[in-house]
N, C-alpha and C positions, 0 to 999 in steps of 0.2 A: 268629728269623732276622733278622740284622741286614739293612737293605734294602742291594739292589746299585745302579749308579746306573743300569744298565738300566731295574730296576725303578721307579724314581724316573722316568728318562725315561717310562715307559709311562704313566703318572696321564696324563700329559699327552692322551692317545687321550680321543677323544668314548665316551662310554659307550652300551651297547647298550640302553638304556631310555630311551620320554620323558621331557624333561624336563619338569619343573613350575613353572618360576620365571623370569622376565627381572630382572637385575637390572647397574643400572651401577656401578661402584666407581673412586671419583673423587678426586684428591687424597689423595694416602694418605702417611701419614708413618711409615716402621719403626724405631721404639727400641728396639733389641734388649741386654739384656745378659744377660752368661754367668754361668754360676752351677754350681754343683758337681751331677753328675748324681746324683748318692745324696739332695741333699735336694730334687730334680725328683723322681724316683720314686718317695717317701713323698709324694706326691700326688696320684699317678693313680692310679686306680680298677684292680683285676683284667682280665690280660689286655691290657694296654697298657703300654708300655716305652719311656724315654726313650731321643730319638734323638739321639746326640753325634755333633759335627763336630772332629774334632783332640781327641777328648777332654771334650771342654764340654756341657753342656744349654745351652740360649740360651731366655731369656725376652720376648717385647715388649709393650710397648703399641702400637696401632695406632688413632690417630684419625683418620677420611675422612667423605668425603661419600656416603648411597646416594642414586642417583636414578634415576626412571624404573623404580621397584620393581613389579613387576604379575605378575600369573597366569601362565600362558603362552596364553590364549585371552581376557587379557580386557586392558583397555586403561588408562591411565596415568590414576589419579584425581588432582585438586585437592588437596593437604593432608595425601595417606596416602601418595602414590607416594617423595615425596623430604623424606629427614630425615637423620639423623648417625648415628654411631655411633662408640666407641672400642672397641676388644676386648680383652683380657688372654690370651696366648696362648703356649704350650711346642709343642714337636714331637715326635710318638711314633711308634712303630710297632707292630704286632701280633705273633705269632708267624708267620703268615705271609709279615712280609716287608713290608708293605702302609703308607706311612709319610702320615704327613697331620698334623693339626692337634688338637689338646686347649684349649678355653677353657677359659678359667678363669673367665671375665663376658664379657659384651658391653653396655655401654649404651649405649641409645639412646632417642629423644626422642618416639618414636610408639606410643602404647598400642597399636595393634593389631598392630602389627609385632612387638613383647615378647609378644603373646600366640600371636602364628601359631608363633613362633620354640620359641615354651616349648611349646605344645600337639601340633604336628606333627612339631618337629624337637629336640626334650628338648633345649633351648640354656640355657644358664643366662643370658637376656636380662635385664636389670637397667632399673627406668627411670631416666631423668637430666632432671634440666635441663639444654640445651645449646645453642647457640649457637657461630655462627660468622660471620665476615666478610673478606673478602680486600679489601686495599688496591689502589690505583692499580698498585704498585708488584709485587704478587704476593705479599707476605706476609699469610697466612693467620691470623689469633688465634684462637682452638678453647679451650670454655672446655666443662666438664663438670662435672655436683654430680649426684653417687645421689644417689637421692630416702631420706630419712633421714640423710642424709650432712654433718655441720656442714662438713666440708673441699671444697674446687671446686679443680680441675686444671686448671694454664692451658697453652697450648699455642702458641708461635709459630712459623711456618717457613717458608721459602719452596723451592719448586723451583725447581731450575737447567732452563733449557729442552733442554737439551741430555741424549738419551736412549742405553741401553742397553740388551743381552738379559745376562743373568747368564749366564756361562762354566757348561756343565756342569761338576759337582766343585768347582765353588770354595765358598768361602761362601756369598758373594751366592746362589746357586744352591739351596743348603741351608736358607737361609732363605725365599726367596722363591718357588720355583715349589713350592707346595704345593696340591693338587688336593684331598682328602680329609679329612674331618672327622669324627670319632669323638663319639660322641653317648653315653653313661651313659641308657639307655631302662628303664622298668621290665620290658620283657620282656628287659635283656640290652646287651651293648656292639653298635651299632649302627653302618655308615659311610653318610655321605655325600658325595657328590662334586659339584665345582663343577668346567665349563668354560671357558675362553677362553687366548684368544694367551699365548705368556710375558710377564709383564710388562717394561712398558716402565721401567727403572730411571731415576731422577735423582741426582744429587747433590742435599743439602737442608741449607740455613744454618738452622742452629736457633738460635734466641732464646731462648725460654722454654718448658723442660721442665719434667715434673713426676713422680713413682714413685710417688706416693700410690699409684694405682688397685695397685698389686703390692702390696701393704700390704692394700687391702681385698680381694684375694684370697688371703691370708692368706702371703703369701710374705716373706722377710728385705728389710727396704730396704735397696738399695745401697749408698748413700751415696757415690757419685761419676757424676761423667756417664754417657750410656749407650755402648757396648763397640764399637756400629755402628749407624752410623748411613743410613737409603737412603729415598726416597719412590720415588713412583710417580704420572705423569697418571694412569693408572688404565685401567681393560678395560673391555668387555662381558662379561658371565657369563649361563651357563646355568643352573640349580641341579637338581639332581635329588635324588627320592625317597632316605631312607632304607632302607638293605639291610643283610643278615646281613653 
């Protein structure tokens, strides 16, 4: 069932289960590009179905800041609460109808964060070295190397201060307000689902991109800039439990 955009609208509802996660998502940069849905779908696992907008799969990378990462009963440690993370990510849907998120990697720079991610919630968490630093001026440099990886992805950007909510049905929209995340579990395809506000969109001057990370998830390189480009100051999130 392809999703309706009702349906799309409703992710957005708080979920009728505790949550188990606080987590802030900060600075966020979307490099998205499109790519032919036939060789999106020779990549996803049974029971999951690329989700085209006008026709297209859409691919991104997304490097941010997490912080203020913690339990949901327990309090903001020294060291492990705030680190990076870039993620490699497609859009699917179920046969139900039900549309959210496919990683492809995620890395990030905190061993216990890669193992909570891998262990609880089947994330394909990747470690990196990684590093980040924003200027006087607001531009961000975002540098990332998998661990095993001789190549490092560099990253520069800056947000415009100036914000928006993505139009339901546009792209922006299709890209961006995604609540659900689909998990490859050994008991079976599993979802889970993230809260908070619609994201606050930016305009975003990029400097220095990179597609490597789409390469080590085994995907075609581009070879030209990415298709759209959008940031985000970033949310508050809820996380909750994995479900059938």
């Amino acid at each position: 069932m392809i999703p309706s955009l009702d349906q799309r609208l409703a992710h957005r509802a708080v979920p009728g289960l505790p949550f188990v996660m606080h987590q802030s998502w900060e600075q966020l940069l979307f490099l998205h590009w499109h790519f032919d849905p036939a060789d999106i779908q020779r990549t996803l696992p049974p029971g999951l179905y690329v989700d085209v907008f006008e026709g297209r799969a859409w691919v991104a990378i997304v490097p941010f800041f997490m912080r203020g990462i913690r339990p949901r009963y327990s309090p903001t440690m020294p060291g492990l609460s705030d680190f990076l993370e870039a993620n490699v990510r497609t859009y699917v849907h179920d046969e139900h109808g039900r549309s959210g998120v496919w990683f492809y990697s995620l890395d990030c720079n905190q061993a216990l964060a890669v193992w909570t991610a891998r262990t609880f919630f089947s994330l394909p968490y990747q470690r990196a070295r990684m590093f980040a630093s924003r200027t006087a001026g607001g531009i961000i440099h975002y540098h990332t190397q998998r661990r095993g990886d001789l190549d490092a992805s560099q990253f520069s950007y800056r947000l415009h201060e100036k914000t928006h909510l993505a139009e339901p049905g546009s792209l922006e929209f299709f890209l961006a307000e995604r609540y659900l995340l689909f998990a490859h579990t050994p008991r079976g395809l599993r979802i889970g689902q993230v809260n908070h506000v619609p994201y606050p969109l930016a305009e975003a001057q990029v400097d220095q991109w990179d597609s490597h990370l789409l390469t080590l998830a085994g995907l075609p390189k581009p070879n030209r800039p990415p298709d759209h480009v959008i940031g985000s100051p970033g949310v508050q999130v809820r996380v909750y439990p994995l479900v059938r």
